[in-house]
C-alpha positions in Angstrom: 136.1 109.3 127.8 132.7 109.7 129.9 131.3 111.5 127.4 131.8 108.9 124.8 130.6 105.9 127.2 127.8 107.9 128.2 127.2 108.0 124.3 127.0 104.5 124.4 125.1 103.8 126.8 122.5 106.5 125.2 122.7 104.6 122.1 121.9 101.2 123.6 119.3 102.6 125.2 117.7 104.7 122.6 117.9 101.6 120.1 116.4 99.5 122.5 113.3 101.5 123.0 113.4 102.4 119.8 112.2 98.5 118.8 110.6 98.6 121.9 108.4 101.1 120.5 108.2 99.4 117.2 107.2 96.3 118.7 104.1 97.6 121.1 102.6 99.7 118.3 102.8 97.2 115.7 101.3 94.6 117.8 98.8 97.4 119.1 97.8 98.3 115.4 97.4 93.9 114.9 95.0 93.4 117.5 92.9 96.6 117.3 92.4 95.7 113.8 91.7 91.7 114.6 89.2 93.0 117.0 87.3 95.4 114.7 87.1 92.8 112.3 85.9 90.0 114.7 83.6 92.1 115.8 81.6 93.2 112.7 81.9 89.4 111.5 79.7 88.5 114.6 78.0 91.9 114.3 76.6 90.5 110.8 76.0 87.2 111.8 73.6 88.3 114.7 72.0 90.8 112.1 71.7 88.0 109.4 69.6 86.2 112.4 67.6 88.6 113.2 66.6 89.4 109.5 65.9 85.5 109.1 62.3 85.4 109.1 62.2 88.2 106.8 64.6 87.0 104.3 63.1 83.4 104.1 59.3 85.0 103.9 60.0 87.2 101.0 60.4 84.4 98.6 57.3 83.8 96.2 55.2 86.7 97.4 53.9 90.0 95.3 54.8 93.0 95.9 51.8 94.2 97.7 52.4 91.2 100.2 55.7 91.9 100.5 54.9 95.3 101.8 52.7 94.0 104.2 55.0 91.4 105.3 57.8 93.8 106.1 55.6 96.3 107.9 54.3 93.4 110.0 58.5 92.3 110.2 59.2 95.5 111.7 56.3 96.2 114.3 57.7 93.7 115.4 61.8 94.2 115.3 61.5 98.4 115.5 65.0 99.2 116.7 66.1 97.4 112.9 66.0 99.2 109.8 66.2 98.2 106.2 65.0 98.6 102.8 63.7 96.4 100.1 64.8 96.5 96.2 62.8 94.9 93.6 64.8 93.3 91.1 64.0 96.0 88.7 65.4 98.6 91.1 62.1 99.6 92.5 61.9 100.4 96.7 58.9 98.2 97.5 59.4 98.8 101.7 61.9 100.8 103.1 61.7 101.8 107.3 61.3 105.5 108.5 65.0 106.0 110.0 66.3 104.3 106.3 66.9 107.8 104.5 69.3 108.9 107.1 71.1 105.3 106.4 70.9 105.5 102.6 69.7 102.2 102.8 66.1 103.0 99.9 68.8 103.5 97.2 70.0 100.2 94.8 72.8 100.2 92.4 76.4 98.5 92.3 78.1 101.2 94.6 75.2 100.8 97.3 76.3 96.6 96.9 80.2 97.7 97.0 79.5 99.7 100.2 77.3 97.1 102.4 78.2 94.0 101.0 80.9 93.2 103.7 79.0 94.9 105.8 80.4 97.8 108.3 79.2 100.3 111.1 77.9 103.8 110.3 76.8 106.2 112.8 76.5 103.7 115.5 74.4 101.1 113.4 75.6 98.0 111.6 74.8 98.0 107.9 74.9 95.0 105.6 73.1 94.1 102.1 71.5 90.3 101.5 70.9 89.2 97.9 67.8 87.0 97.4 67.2 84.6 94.9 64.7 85.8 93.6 66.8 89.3 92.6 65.6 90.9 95.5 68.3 93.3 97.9 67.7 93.6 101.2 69.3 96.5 102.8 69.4 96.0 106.5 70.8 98.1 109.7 70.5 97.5 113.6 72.7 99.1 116.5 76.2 98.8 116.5 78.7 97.7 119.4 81.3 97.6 117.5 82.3 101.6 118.2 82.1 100.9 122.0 83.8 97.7 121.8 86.5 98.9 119.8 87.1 102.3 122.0 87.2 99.8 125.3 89.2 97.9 123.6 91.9 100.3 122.5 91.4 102.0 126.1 92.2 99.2 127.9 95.2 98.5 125.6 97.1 102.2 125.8 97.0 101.1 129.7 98.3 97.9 129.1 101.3 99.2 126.6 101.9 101.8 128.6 102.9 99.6 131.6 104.9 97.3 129.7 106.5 100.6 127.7 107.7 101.2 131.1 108.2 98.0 132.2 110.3 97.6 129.1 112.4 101.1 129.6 113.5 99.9 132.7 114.8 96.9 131.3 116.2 98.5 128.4 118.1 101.0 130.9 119.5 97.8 132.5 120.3 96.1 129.6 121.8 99.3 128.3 123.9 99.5 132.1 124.9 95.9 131.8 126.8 96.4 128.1 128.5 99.6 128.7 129.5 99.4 132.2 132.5 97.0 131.0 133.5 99.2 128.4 133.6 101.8 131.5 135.6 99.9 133.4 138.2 99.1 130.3 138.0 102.9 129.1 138.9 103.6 133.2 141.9 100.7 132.8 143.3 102.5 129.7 143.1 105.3 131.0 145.7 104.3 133.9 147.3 102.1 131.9 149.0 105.2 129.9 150.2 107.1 132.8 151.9 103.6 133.7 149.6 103.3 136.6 149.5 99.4 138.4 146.4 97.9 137.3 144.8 94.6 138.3 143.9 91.6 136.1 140.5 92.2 134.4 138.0 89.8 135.9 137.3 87.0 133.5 134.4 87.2 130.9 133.3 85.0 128.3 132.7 87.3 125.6 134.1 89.4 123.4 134.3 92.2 125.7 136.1 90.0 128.1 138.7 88.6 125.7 139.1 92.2 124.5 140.4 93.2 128.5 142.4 90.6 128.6 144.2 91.4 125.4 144.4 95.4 126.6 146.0 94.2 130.1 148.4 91.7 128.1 149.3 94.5 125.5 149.7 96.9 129.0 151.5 94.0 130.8 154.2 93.3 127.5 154.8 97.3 127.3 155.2 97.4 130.8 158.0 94.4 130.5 159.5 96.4 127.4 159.9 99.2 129.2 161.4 97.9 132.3 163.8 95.6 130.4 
């Protein structure tokens, strides 16, 4: 009989972590993923700021001051990079570092990659489309990496002390449920060997009314059987 309340109790247990578990790494994978995106939406905003003078002094200039423009625009700003595609597909400016990026090529999968912008090797990339047919590929440093590893740093820490904080609750919760069942698998247990056993103390549950009906069954057999 020890061996099947001990079951129990392993099963209440195990289940209880077991969604404890599910809980923590669901919410875990929620947030990480909230953050990540947070951060590159604000990652492109600040990127979109910086590229502000540039975007809004390409419009109605040739080509030749274009390119004199941009090399001006990054003398100025040389920790960005970024590229710039005529409408025709031709690279009129493109910065040193911008091979490395991929940012001097044009086409419908470069505008599928950086439209939404996202970080690659530690730099934020993201694509701006002119009106005047123009694509500006653009790229600064990235936080987002170091954010996100912080982030999920400080969060295995904090799961991991509620994980714990939550087995030890699950342990008592698990204690709490089975130790009546104990106590009634110990009553039963005395009860057929005829033993004299008290009056269950009164629960309002089901595992209470289920005592009380064992000790009535024991007390009308008892009757029977004296009688």
């Amino acid at each position: 009989m020890k061996n099947k309340v001990f079951g129990i109790y392993a099963k209440v247990f195990s289940y209880t972590v077991l969604i404890l578990v599910v809980v923590i790494v669901v919410a875990a994978a929620f947030f990480s993923n909230q953050i990540s995106e947070i951060m590159q939406v604000m990652e492109r905003q600040q990127l979109t700021s910086i590229f502000a003078p540039l975007l809004s002094g390409l419009e109605e200039k040739s080509n030749d001051e274009i390119i004199i423009f941009a090399e001006e625009f990054h003398q100025r700003n040389a920790s960005v990079e970024f590229s710039i595609i005529a409408e025709n597909g031709e690279t009129l400016y493109y910065t040193p570092n911008t091979a490395s990026l991929n940012l001097a090529r044009a086409g419908d999968e470069m505008q599928n990659v950086f439209f939404g912008g996202m970080p690659v090797d530690n730099r934020f990339q993201t694509i701006e489309l002119l009106p005047n047919g123009m694509i500006i590929y653009m790229a600064s440093a990235s936080s987002v990496g170091v954010v996100h590893s912080e982030f999920l740093q400080r969060t295995i820490i904090v799961l991991s002390v509620l994980f714990v904080i939550g087995a030890l609750g699950a342990s008592l919760f698990a204690y709490r449920i089975t130790k009546p069942i104990k106590i009634i698998a110990h009553t039963t247990k005395r009860m057929t060997n005829l033993d004299l056993v008290p009056p269950p103390i009164p629960r309002r549950d089901e595992i209470g009314r289920l005592a009380e009906d064992v000790y009535k069954m024991y007390e009308a057999l008892k009757t029977k059987l004296n009688g």
